[in-house]
C-alpha positions in Angstrom: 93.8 -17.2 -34.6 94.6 -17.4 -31.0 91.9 -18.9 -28.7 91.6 -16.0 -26.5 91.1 -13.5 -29.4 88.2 -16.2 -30.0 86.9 -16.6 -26.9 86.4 -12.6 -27.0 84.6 -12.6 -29.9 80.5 -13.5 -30.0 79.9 -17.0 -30.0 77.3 -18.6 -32.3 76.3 -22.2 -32.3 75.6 -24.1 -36.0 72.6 -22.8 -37.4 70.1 -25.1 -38.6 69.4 -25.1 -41.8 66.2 -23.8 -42.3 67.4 -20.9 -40.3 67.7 -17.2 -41.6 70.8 -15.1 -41.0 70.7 -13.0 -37.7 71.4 -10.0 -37.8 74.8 -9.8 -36.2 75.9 -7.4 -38.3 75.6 -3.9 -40.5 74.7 -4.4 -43.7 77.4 -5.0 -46.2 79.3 -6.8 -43.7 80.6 -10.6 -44.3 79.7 -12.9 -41.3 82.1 -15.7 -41.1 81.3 -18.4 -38.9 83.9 -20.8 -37.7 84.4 -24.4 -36.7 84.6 -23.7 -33.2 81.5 -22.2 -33.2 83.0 -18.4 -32.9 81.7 -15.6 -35.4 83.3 -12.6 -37.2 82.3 -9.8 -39.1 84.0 -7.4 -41.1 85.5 -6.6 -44.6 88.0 -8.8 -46.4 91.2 -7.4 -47.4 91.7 -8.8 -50.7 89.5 -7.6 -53.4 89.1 -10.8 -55.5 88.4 -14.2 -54.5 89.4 -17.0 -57.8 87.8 -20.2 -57.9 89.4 -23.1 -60.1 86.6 -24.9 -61.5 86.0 -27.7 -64.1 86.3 -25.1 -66.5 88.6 -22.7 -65.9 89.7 -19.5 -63.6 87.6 -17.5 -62.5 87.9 -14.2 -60.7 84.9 -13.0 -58.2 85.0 -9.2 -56.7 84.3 -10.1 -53.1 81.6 -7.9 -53.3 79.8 -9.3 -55.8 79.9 -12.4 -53.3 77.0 -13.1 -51.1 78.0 -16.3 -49.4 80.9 -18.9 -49.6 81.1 -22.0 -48.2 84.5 -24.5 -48.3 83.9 -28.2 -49.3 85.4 -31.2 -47.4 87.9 -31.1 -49.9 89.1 -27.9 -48.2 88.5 -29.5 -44.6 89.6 -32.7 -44.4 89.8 -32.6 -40.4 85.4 -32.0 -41.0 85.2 -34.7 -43.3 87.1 -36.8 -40.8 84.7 -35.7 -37.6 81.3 -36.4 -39.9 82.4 -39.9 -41.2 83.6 -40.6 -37.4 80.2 -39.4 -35.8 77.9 -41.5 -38.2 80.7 -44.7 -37.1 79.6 -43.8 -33.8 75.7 -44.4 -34.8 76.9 -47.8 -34.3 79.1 -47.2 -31.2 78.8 -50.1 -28.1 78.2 -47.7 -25.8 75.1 -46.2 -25.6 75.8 -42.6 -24.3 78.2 -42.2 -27.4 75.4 -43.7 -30.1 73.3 -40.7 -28.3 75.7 -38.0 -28.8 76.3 -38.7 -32.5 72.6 -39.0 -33.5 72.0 -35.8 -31.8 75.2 -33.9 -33.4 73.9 -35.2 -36.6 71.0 -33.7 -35.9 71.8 -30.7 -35.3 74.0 -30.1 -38.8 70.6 -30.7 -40.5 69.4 -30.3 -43.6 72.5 -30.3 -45.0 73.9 -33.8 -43.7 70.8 -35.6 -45.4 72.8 -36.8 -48.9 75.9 -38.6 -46.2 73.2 -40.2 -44.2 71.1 -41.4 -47.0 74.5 -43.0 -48.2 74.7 -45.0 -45.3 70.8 -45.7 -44.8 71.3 -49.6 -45.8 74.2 -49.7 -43.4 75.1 -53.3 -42.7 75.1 -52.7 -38.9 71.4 -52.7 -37.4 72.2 -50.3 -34.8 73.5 -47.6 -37.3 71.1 -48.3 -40.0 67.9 -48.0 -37.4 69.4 -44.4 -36.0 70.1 -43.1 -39.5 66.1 -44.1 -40.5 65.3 -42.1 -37.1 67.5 -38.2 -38.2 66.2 -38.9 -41.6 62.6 -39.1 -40.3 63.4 -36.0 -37.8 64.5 -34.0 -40.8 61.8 -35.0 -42.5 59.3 -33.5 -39.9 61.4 -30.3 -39.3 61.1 -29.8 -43.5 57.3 -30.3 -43.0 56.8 -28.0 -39.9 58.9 -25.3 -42.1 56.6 -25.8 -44.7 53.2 -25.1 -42.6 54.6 -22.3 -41.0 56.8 -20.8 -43.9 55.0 -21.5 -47.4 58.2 -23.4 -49.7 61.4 -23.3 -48.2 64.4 -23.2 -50.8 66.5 -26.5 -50.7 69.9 -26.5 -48.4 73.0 -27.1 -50.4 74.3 -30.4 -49.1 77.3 -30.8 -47.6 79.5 -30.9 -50.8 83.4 -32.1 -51.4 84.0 -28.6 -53.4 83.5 -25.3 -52.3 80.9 -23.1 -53.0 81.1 -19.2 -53.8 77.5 -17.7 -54.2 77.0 -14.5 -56.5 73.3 -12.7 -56.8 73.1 -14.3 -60.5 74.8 -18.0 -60.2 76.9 -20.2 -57.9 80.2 -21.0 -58.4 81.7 -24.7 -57.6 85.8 -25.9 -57.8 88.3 -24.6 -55.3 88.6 -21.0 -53.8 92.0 -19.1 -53.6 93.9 -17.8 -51.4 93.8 -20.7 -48.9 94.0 -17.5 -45.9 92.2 -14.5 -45.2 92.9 -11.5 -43.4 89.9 -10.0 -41.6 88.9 -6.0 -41.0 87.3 -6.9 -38.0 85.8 -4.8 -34.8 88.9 -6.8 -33.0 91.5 -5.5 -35.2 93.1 -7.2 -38.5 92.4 -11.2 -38.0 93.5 -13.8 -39.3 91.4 -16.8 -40.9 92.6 -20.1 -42.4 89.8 -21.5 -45.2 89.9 -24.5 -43.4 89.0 -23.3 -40.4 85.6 -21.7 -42.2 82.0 -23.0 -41.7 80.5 -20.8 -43.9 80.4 -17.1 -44.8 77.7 -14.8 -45.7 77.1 -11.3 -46.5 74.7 -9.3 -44.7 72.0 -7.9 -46.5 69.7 -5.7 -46.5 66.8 -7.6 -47.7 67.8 -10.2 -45.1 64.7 -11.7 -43.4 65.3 -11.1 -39.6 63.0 -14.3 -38.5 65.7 -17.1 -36.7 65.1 -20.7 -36.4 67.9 -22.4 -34.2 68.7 -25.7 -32.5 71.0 -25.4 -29.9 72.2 -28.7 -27.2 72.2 -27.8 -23.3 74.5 -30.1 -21.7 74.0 -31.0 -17.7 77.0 -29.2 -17.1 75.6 -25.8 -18.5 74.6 -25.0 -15.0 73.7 -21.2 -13.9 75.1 -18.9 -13.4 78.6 -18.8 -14.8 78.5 -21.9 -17.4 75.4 -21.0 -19.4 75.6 -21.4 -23.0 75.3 -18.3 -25.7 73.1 -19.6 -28.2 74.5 -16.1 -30.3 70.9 -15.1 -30.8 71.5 -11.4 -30.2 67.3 -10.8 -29.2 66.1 -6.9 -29.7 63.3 -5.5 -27.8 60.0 -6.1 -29.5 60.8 -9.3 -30.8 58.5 -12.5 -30.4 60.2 -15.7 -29.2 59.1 -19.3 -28.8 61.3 -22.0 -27.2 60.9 -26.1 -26.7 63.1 -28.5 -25.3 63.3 -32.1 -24.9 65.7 -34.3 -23.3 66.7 -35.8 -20.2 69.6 -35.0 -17.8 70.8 -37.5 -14.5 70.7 -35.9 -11.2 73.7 -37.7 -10.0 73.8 -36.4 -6.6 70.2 -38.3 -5.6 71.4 -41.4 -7.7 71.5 -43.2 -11.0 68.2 -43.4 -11.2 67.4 -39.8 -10.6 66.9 -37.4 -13.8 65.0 -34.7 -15.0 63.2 -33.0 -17.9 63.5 -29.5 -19.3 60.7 -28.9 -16.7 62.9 -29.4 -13.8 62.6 -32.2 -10.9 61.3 -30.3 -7.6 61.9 -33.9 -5.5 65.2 -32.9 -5.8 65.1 -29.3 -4.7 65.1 -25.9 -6.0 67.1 -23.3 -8.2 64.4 -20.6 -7.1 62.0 -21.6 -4.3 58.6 -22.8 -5.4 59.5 -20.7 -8.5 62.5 -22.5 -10.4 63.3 -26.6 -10.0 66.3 -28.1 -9.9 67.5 -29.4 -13.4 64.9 -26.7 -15.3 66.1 -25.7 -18.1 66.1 -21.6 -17.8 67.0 -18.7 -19.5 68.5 -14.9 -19.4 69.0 -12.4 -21.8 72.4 -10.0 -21.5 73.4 -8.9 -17.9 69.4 -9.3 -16.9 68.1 -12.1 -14.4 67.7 -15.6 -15.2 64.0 -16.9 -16.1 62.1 -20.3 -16.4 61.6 -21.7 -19.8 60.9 -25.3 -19.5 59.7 -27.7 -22.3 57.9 -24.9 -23.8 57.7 -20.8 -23.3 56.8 -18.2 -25.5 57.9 -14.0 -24.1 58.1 -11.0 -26.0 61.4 -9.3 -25.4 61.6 -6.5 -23.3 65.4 -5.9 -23.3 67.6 -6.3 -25.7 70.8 -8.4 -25.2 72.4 -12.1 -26.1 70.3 -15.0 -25.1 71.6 -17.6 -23.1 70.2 -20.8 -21.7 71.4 -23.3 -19.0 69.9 -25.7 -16.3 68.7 -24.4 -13.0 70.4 -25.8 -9.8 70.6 -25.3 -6.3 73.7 -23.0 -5.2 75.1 -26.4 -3.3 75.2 -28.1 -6.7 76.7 -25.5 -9.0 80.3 -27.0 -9.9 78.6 -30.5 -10.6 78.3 -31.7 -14.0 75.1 -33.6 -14.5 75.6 -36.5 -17.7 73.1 -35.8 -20.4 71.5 -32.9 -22.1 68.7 -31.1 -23.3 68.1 -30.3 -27.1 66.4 -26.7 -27.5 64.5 -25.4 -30.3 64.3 -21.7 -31.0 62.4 -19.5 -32.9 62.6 -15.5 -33.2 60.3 -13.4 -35.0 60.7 -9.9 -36.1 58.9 -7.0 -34.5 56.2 -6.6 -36.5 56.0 -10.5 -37.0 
């Protein structure tokens, strides 16, 4: 699939795994998100998908499927990039040793059986950051639980695939190793390889989100704000925190700021909006504060997207670090 076909379609950023699916689609629909982060919907073509298991063939009617997912054994470039960024827990510099933790992070649930592999690492550095996502996870599972009652288990990031049915779950190796995609776009095009996950939309889908997304420094307003691919509908309650740190290299090395903003360094809106605040906006509508912590109901609908608040003079720079953002959406009547 070409890039610019991708770079039309709606961009969503890795779920986290206690979140439930959005609804991006009509019912009946399969979402398929990709490794770049992009996001299709549609039909598939084929009308069977086979899986080769331990014991045998067998033949699934794609729509008997409600989700697939394809192992590392069917994305060796994936298994490659996770091995590589918990290598990196252990990395000499200290900006890269950031960035993997927090990548790690954000995968999740799912990524807890590879770190707990490595949790007796030999190397301090790595063993000490993989005791500190495990802990994280650990809390995020917890806060689920307060808020949600039991939360069902996230299949781990497994070497086979995984083809879901409502009665069982299917492991071994899907075929065909390509789809083709009836798709809003047209007919696409979609190698299994290049497949994070896919899931049917249904209708007894709960509508409530979770989502962590990462604002980088360079996500600066107005035209490099992030999608987080949280389409928001009017009604809906939503709660935001953030935490973080980003340099404001153009008043030194030791200048930064929080998700709150740094008004010594000047202002995105006077008085209103600090430089470095981490802010919001919601389809073509105007850019709000958010901070380290806002809650708004939402009075238009539209994509959310966030970003950090600058001065006009300081739009094109690119400020090193980044903010990671929490989101949560609840329904309507929630």
């Amino acid at each position: 699939m070409s890039r610019s076909l991708v770079a039309s379609l709606a961009i969503v950023l890795s779920m986290s795994p206690a979140a439930v699916l959005a609804q991006v689609a009509e019912p009946g629909a399969l979402v398929i998100h990709l490794s770049d982060g992009s996001v299709i919907s549609g039909a598939l073509t084929i009308q069977n998908l086979d899986v080769e298991t331990e014991f045998g063939k067998l033949t699934v009617p794609v729509d008997k499927i409600n989700a697939f997912t394809p192992g590392l054994a069917s994305r060796p470039g994936y298994r490659s990039e996770l091995e590589a960024l918990i290598a990196d827990l252990g990395a000499q510099e200290v900006q890269k040793r950031d960035r993997a933790q927090q990548k790690l992070l954000l995968l999740g649930e799912a990524m807890r059986p590879m770190l707990m592999k490595h949790r007796d690492d030999a190397d301090p550095e790595r063993k000490k950051r993989i005791a500190l996502i495990i802990e994280e996870l650990d809390e995020i599972r917890e806060d689920l639980q307060d808020d949600m009652g039991d939360v069902k288990p996230v299949n781990a990031i497994s070497n086979q695939d995984r083809v879901v049915t409502p009665h069982f779950t299917i492991v071994g190796a899907i075929h065909p190793k390509q789809f083709t995609v009836e798709s809003r776009y047209g007919t696409l095009s979609v190698n299994l390889t290049d497949i994070r996950r896919a899931e049917r939309v249904l209708e007894s889908v709960v509508t409530e989100v979770r989502k962590s997304v990462e604002v980088e420094g360079s996500n600066t307003v107005p035209m490099r704000m992030k999608s987080t691919g949280i389409r928001l509908k009017r009604g809906q309650k939503v709660k935001i925190t953030a935490s973080g740190k980003i340099s404001m290299t153009p008043w030194g090395q030791n200048a930064f700021s929080t998700p709150d903003g740094a008004p010594n360094y000047g202002w995105h809106v006077n008085n209103k909006i600090p430089n470095g605040c981490l802010v919001g906006r919601i389809g073509k509508g105007a850019v709000f504060k958010i901070g380290s912590n806002h809650s708004f109901t939402v009075k238009k609908s539209g994509m959310l997207e966030l970003g950090v608040g600058t001065h006009p003079g300081h739009r094109q720079q690119k400020f090193p670090g980044s903010y990671k953002v929490r989101i949560r959406v609840k329904p309507q009547d929630g």
